[in-house]
C-alpha angles and dihedrals in degrees: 000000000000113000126224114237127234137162092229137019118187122180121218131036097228121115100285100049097041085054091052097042096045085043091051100035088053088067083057102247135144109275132172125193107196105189126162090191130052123311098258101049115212095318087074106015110041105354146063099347101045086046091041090044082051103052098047084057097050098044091072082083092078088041092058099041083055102043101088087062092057097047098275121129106198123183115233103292128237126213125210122189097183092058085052102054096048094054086052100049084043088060102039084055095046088057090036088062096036091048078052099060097037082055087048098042080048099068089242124138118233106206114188128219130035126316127221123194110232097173141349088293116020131080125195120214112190095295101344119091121203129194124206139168095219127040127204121187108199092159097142116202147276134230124289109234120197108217108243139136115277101015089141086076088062141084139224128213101257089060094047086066097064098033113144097222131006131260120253087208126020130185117204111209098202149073105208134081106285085054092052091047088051097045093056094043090061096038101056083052098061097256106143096242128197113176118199110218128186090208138046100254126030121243103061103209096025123127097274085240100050085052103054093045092060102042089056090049081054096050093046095055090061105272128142110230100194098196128206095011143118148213106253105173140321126240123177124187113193107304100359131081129199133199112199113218132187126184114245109291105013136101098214114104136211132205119213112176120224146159112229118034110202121192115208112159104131132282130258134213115281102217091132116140091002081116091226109147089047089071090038106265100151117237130221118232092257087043105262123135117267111230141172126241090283102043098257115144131227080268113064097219089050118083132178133195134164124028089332079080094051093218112108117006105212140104104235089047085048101050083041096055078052099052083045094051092052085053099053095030103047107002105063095229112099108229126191128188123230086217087184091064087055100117112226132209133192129200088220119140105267093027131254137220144155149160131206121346137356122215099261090054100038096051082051086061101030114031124213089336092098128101118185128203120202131162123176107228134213110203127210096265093045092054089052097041091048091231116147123263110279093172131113133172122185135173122178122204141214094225098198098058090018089230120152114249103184145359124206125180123177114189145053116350091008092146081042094053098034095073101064093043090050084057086053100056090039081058095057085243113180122220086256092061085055091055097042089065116084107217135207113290116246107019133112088244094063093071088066090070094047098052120141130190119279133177131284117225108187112190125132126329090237086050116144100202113081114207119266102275123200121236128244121192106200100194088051113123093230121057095177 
């Protein structure tokens, strides 16, 4: 079997892979995409942008219930989730086409099926073998899926993205962010949630602030944040499922029916079948790809960006570690990401965002010398609405140069408001600099640029006390 020659051969056709192939393949050399899914990977098909489509829809909820208070007289609304549906799978294949034939314009060659790694440069395809001198694995990652009785009852979030009617009651199994995103879709979309969560807060990771905030906005809403529990098994009797829950600790169990089981409990990298450790790449514990600082593989000519690496598990950090890669790889010039300097974004209700490091984390690599600044915030509509504020800005602060750390918003805009102030911290900006820049009156970024010092509670990371927060009022006259 003769193999066809290429100077890169990336599998997988998610973000990261697509960036890598189109970058190479501009410089006009030889590229190959082997992908057994749909041209887009989770990113297009049953990621961030479905979820993202389906969220925006379900956040005019909020903006009918509110109408009446700003002039506008709406009639009782209908929803409906097969219109939906349809305009979002419209969408995704729309992008999925359009991703083909940029791969096809390009020059790059979109094998179909699933690639296995023979050697350090050939890749077999079904019966088709393909040779190149440089190998990218781009393969993204899969669900993790807890083993317990009666899984098959569940679903995961891929599937809750295509599913044909919507749930009367749902019950979220997960504390990080793609839990809390799903939560708040079905919620708003008057799904009776209830979310499981290990912990006592929900976004494992997240600034402390930030997560108690949002777990409140949650609760308020009308969640049911089940804390310190776990999924034990699953039963389902006709028509009824249960879901058999136990605190933390304990062996007695408890059922709670429901109608919809999602299972949100992260995701691992999907390297399964690739046949890498055969030829020596050298495997994580949960299966990723161990890489250096610039996404080279125990074995020089392999290479691994995105999920399949198992560090950040976000699109733009993904598409970045590629453009990297072609940098180092091809370029001649050895790039490396700050992956703590990605900025991050959640489709939570009320949104999330955030960029660098939260406190917890800061005052780990720094010490005491950390301040942080915080301020809840009431926007314009909640004032008027009545609603109670959701809002929450937060910088911390390296006290000995006076540069800013991290920046968390949580509120309207967040993803909006994140990417400037992502510019800022790769800048090196101080807190003085912050001050020093007036901002937009009246908007929820502004109060980034009037913090002032508050105090640092330490406490346990579970802790359900948040610490005292000032409040900024961002439509008051005097910002002193």
């Amino acid at each position: 079997m003769t193999a066809a020659e290429f100077d890169l051969i990336v599998l997988g056709a998610g973000a990261a892979g697509l960036r890598a192939a189109l970058l190479v393949a501009a410089s006009g050399r030889r590229v190959a995409v082997i992908e057994s899914g749909r041209v887009g990977g989770a990113r297009v098909v049953r990621g961030s942008l479905p979820k993202a489509l389906l969220s925006t829809g379900a956040g005019f909820s909020a903006d009918f219930a509110e109408a009446d208070v700003f002039g506008w007289q709406v009639e009782k609304p209908v929803f409906d989730w097969a219109r939906l549906m349809a305009a979002k799978n419209a969408e995704i294949s729309r992008l999925e086409n359009a991703l083909t034939l940029e791969l096809r314009e390009a020059g790059v060659v979109l094998v179909e099926g699933r690639g296995r790694v023979v050697d350090p440069h050939t890749v077999v395809v079904g019966e088709q073998s393909l040779r190149g001198d440089l190998l990218l694995i781009a393969t993204g990652g899969r669900p993790a899926l807890p083993d317990l009785p009666g899984l098959e009852h569940a679903v995961t979030t891929a599937e809750a993205l295509d599913l044909m009617q919507l749930p009367r009651r749902a019950m979220v199994i997960g504390g990080g962010a793609i839990a809390a995103e799903f939560s708040s879709l079905f919620n708003a979309l008057g799904v009776e949630v209830t979310q499981v969560v290990r912990g006592h807060t929900p976004l494992p990771g997240f600034d402390p602030d930030l997560r108690s905030a949002l777990a409140a906005a949650m609760s308020a809403r009308g969640i049911r944040l089940r804390r310190g529990q776990a999924l034990r098994a699953i039963t389902r009797d006709g028509t009824v499922t249960r879901a058999m829950l136990s605190v933390a600790g304990s062996e007695t169990v408890e059922p709670v029916e429901t109608d919809l089981v999602l299972i949100a409990t992260g995701r691992m990298p999907e390297t399964r079948g690739l046949g890498l450790e055969a030829v020596g790449v050298e495997l994580g514990p949960r299966g990723g790809v161990v890489v250096d600082a610039y996404s080279r593989s125990s074995v020089e000519s392999i290479w691994a960006v995105g999920d399949v690496t198992d560090r950040l598990k976000l699109t733009p950090a993904a598409m970045a570690e590629a453009e990297a890669f072609v940098h180092t790889a091809f370029d001649g010039c050895p790039t490396a990401i700050e992956h703590h300097l990605v900025p991050i974004a959640l489709a939570t209700i009320p949104p999330v965002a955030c960029v660098g490091l939260g406190e917890d984390e800061a005052r780990r690599l720094y010490g005491g010398g950390v301040e942080s600044y915080r301020a809840t915030v009431q926007t314009l509509r909640q004032r008027l609405t009545g609603r109670e504020g959701e809002g929450l800005v937060k910088l911390v602060v390296d006290c000995d140069e006076d540069r800013v750390l991290g920046v968390h918003v949580l509120g309207p805009a967040a993803a909006e408001i994140i990417p400037g102030f992502a510019v800022a911290l790769q800048c090196g900006a101080t807190k003085a600099q912050f001050d020093a820049t007036l901002g937009v009156h009246p908007t929820l970024a502004e109060t980034l640029l009037t913090l002032r010092p508050a105090g640092y509670d330490p406490g346990p990371e579970e802790s359900a006390a948040a610490p005292p927060l000032a409040t900024a009022d961002p439509i008051a006259a005097d910002r002193s």
